[in-house]
LUMGU-988093 format. One record per residue (C-alpha): residue in one letter; z, x, y. Coordinates in pm, whole numbers, plus 50000, padded with zeros to 5 digits. Example, Ala and Ser with C-alpha at 12.3 -4.5 7.8 and 13.67 -1.06 7.14 Angstrom:
A507805123049550/S507145136749894/
//
This chain:
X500005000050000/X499055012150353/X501265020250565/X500765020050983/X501905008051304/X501124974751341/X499344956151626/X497614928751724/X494134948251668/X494974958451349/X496174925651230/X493344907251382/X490914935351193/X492374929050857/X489804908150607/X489634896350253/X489394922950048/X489194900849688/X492944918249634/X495994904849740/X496874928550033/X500734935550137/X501304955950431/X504674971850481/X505804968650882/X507045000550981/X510725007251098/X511684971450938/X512554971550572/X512124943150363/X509304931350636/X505574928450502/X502184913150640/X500764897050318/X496804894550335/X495084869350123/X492634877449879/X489804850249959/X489044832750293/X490944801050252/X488544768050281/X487964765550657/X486704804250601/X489824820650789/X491664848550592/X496014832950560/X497794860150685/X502154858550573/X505064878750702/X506274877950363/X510504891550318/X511384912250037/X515164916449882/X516584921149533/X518814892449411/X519994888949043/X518364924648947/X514694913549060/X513004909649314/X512234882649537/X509154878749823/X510604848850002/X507604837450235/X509064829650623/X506004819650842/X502054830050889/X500314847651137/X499494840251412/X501764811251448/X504394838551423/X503924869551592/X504674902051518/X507414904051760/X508954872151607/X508754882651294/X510104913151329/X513384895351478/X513504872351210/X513764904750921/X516494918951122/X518094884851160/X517754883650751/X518494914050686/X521844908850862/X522794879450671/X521934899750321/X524544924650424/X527344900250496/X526384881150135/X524374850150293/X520944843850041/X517934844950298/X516494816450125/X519354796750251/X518624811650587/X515144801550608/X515524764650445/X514534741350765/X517594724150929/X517634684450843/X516704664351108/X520114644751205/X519344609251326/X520644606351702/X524004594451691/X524524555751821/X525104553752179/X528944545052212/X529764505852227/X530614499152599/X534454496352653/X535664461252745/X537434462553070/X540754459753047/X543164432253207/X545974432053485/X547474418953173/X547004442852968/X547624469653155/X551454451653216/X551894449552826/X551334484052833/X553594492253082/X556414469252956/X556994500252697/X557584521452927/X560654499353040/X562734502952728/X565354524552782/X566424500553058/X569194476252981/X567904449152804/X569334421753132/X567314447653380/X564254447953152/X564154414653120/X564734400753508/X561874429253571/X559494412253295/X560434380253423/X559294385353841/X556334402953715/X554934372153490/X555854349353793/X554514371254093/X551514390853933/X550484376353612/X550844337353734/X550034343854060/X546854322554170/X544534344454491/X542794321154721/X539494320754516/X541734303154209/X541584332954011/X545024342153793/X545614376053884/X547184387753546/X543174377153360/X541324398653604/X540034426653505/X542094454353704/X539074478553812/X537884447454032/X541204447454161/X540944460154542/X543394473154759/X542624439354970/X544064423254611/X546724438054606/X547824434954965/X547204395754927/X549654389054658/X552464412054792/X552024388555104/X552474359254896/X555724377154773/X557004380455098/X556294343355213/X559434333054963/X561184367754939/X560994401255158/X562864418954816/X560544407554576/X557814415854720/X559284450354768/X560314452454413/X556654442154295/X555214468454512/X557514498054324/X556654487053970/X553014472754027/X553034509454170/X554314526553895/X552404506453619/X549344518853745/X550014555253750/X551094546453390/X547604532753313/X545894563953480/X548114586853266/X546634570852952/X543114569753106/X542734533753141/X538934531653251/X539984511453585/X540224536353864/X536724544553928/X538014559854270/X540814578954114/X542974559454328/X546254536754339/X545674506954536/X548954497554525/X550304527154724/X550674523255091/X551044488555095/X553984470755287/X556844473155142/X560204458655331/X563474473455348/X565624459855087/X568934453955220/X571844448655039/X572404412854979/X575224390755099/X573764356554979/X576504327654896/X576504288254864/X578304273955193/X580684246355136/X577954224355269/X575584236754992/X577774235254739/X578184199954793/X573804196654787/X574034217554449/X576444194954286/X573794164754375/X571324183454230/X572974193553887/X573314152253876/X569894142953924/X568144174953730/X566574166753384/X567664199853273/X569764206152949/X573234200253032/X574004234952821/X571974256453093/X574374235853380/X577184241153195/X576544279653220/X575264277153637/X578984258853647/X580644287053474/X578734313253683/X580644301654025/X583944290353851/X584134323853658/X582224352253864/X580784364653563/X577024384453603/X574264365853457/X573924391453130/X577724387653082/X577634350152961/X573794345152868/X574424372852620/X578404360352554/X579234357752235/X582354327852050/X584634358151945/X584944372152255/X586424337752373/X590204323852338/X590284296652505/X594334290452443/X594944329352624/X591994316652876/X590214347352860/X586664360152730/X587204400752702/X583234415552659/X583474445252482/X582944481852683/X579624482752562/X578124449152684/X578854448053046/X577754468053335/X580814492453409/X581894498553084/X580074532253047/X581974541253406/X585044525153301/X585524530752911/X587214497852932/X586314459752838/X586064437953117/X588784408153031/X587524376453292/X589664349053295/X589134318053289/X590424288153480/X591424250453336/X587814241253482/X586004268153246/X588354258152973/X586874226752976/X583564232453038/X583624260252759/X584824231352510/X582364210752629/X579504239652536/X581094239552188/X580894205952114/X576854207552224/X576454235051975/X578114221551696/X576454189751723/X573174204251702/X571814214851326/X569694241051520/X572534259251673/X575834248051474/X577454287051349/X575484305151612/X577774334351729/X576334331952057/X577414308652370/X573414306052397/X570874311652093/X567964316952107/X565454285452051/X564414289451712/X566444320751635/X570344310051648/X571434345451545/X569864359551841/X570734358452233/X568644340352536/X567374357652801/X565974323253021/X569034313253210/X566444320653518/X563724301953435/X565314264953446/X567714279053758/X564064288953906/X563444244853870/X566674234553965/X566344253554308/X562744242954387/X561744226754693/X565894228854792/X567364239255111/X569404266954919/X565874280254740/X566824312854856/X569884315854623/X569454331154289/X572124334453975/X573944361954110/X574374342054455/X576824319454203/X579164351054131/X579074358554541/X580404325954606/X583544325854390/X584214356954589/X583504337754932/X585594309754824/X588944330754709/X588104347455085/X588104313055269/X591104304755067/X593244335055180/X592484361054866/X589814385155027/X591944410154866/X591914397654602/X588094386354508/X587504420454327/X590364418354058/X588574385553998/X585254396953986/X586394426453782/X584544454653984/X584834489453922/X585944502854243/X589464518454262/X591454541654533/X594394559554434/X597204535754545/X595534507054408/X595864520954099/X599814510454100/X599134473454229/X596524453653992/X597674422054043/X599214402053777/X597334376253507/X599424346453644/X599014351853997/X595314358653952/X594574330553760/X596764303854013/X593974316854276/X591374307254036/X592564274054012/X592914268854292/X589184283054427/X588174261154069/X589624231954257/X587294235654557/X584894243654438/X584344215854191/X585494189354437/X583024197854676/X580214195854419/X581624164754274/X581754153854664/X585614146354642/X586264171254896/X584694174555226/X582764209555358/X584974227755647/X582334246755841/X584214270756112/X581804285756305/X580094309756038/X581454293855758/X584934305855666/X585264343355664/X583524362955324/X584324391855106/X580634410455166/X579884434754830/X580814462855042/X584214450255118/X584614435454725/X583114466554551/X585774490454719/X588934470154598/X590174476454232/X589764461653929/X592874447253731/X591444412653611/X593244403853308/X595534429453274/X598694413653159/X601524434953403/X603654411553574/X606504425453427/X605364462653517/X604584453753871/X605754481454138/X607934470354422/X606184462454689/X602684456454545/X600434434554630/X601154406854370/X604674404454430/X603974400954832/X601674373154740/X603974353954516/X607194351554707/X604604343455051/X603504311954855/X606894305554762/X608294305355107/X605234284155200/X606014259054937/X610044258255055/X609214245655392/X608734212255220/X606114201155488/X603574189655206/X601094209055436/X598074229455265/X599144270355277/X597304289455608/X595514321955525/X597564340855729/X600514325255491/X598654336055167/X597874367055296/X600534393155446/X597924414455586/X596754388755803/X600224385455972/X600234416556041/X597024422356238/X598684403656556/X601684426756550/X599584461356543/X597274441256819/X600364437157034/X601624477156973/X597964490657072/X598764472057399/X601794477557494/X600874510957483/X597674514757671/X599734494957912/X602644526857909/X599294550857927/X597744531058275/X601664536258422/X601464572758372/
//
């Protein structure tokens, strides 16, 4: 076989010799330019780049394209390329063997845009390391405000699809908010806020801007509130309870929210065994109220001759119900007796519709047992009650006792349920009587329940009280007990007026 450098010229010169001609390509081994022996049928001599390697102790001429379809250039290449893949152990018939011919892949199904909805049922995850009473109150305003909520077009927000929600949108229904509420709207702002930088960490495909409508929008101050039913009100809500269609269970528990002071969680979630109703107490375990991680205590609320009743009256409803009777809890769950409600809002949300007092919510109840005990005298008092959390160090020595406490619940119990049965009439002073605001209320100690009128310091607060009454009731006028008779404290802010002048008085001499 010849051997010579090849080129174009040479190739193109090389004819049918009637042998099968082989031409080694110089400085490639393995490379050869096979030259037929006969002029193929359309009278052209085929010319091969033909590769040759030992496999299995023979040899093998493994054919990789024809000339001039591949040059010599290319050819050369593809013996190096083979070459290569002989030394690291590929077989260069593998290497030559056309690649299949994939069929395209499908184009990708569009993505259905997702909901406002959606997008919240997402989100609601997110909420639940909160307690369950916050989780739920925040699941609650959002279905009312955001999924419910009807724009001016008639479209329900919650089954739009939120990348057509605008900025414009979103500014619209926060302004509905505020029509009814300045603090809802503010709280719908913070987690309609937060939900969707939620959906744009999990790469909802709704942003196409990359951008949170719901930031920058106005968002109110919200101010601590102070709400309370006036004695005028309360005598509007008892005519409502009277004329509502709602279950008498759910007014049974708005009655025991002002005559108790108990937080909404702290009764909807109540459960039989933490009532004794011959004690008059319900004691909810450290775990189940709000300040028992701060605490490490149980909160013990006591109840008055008014809850008594009312309580009995809530047993008798369950018992005399298949669907409830043996349910551990004050309020099952429809369907579900061994588990808890969580809708104590949603009928108070009907009762208060289209009402003068639309404004006040189920907390507002709990404020007003505290404005009552302050109207009555006992603005010292309202936080024992109430059982805050708040305590300063000489407090600690003067919780008040169980019998004197619960004599002030009485007689608040009294008022209260004679206004709303209209037996009593309002007394509106100006403002109202004076309140116990949270501020004031939050600072004063907690002691409801604890049984220490035996261990009561000299000089505490409980004793004051109970020998002031006492000395009240000895006058034997039959006359109703003044504040300022109930309350030492009161009778003592003349006395320290009088010292501060007498001695600016000494000061102007000088």
């Amino acid at each position: 076989m010849a051997k010579l450098g090849l080129t174009m010229a040479q190739v193109d010169g090389l004819t049918a010799t009637g042998k099968l001609q082989r031409i080694r390509v110089p400085d490639n081994p393995g490379l050869y330019l096979q030259v037929a022996a006969k002029p193929g049928r359309s009278g052209a001599v085929v010319k091969s780049w033909i590769f040759r390697y030992s496999r299995d102790l023979s040899h093998v001429w493994l054919t990789i394209g024809t000339y001039p379809k591949m040059s010599i250039s290319k050819a050369e290449a593809e013996g190096e390329r083979l070459r290569g893949g002989l030394r690291g152990g590929l077989d260069p018939r593998e290497m030559v063997k056309p690649k299949p011919v994939r069929p395209p892949a499908p184009a990708p199904a569009p993505i259905a845009p997702k909901t406002v909805n959606q997008l919240l049922d997402a989100f609601n995850e997110t909420m639940g390391e909160l307690r369950e009473s916050t989780r739920t109150e925040y699941i609650r305003f959002l279905r009312i405000k955001v999924r419910e909520w009807v724009d001016p077009e008639g479209r329900i927000f919650g089954e739009r699809a939120a990348m057509d929600i605008t900025g414009a949108d979103a500014a619209a229904l926060l302004a509905a908010c505020r029509v009814k509420a300045s603090r809802t709207s503010t709280m719908v702002a913070i987690k309609m806020h937060q939900c969707w930088e939620y959906g744009m960490t999990l790469g909802f495909p709704f942003l196409p801007d990359k951008r949170n409508i719901w930031k920058g929008q106005i968002r109110p101050k919200i101010n601590k509130k102070d709400r309370h039913f006036s004695e005028t009100e309360l005598v509007l809500f008892g005519e409502r309870l009277r004329t509502s269609n709602e279950p008498e269970d759910c007014k049974i528990g708005y009655q025991l929210y002002l005559l108790v002071g108990m937080r909404h969680s702290n009764l909807a979630h109540a459960k039989w065994q933490w009532v004794d109703l011959t004690k008059r107490l319900m004691v909810v375990p450290q775990d189940d109220h709000k300040t028992g991680n701060r605490t490490k205590k149980p909160l013990k609320v006591l109840l008055s001759s008014h809850a008594v009743a009312l309580l009995k009256r809530l047993k008798a409803l369950r018992d005399a119900d298949p669907e409830t009777k043996g349910s551990p809890w004050l309020y099952p769950k429809r369907g579900d007796k061994m588990g808890h409600r969580d809708d104590l809002n949603d009928p108070w949300e009907r009762i208060r519709k289209g009402q003068s007092w639309s404004d006040v919510n189920v907390h507002d109840l709990r404020r007003t047992l505290a404005s009552t005990l302050s109207s009555l005298g006992y603005k010292g008092y309202a936080s024992e009650v109430l059982g805050h959390a708040g305590t300063s160090v000489t407090d600690i020595y003067t919780h008040t006792s169980t019998v004197s406490m619960l004599k002030m619940l009485e007689e608040a119990g009294d008022r209260i349920t004679g206004l709303m049965a209209g037996k009593l009439k309002p007394e509106v002073v100006g403002d109202e009587a004076e309140v116990a605001t949270p501020d004031e209320v939050e600072a004063i100690p907690v002691g409801v329940g604890e049984e220490d009128q035996d261990h009561t310091p000299p000089g505490s607060k409980a004793v004051r009280m109970v020998n002031t009454m006492a000395t009240a009731t000895s006058r034997g006028e039959g006359r109703a007990v003044s504040g300022t008779d109930r309350n030492p404290r009161a009778a003592a802010k003349p006395k320290k007026a009088a010292r501060a002048d007498k001695g600016r008085m000494l000061k102007a001499k000088r």
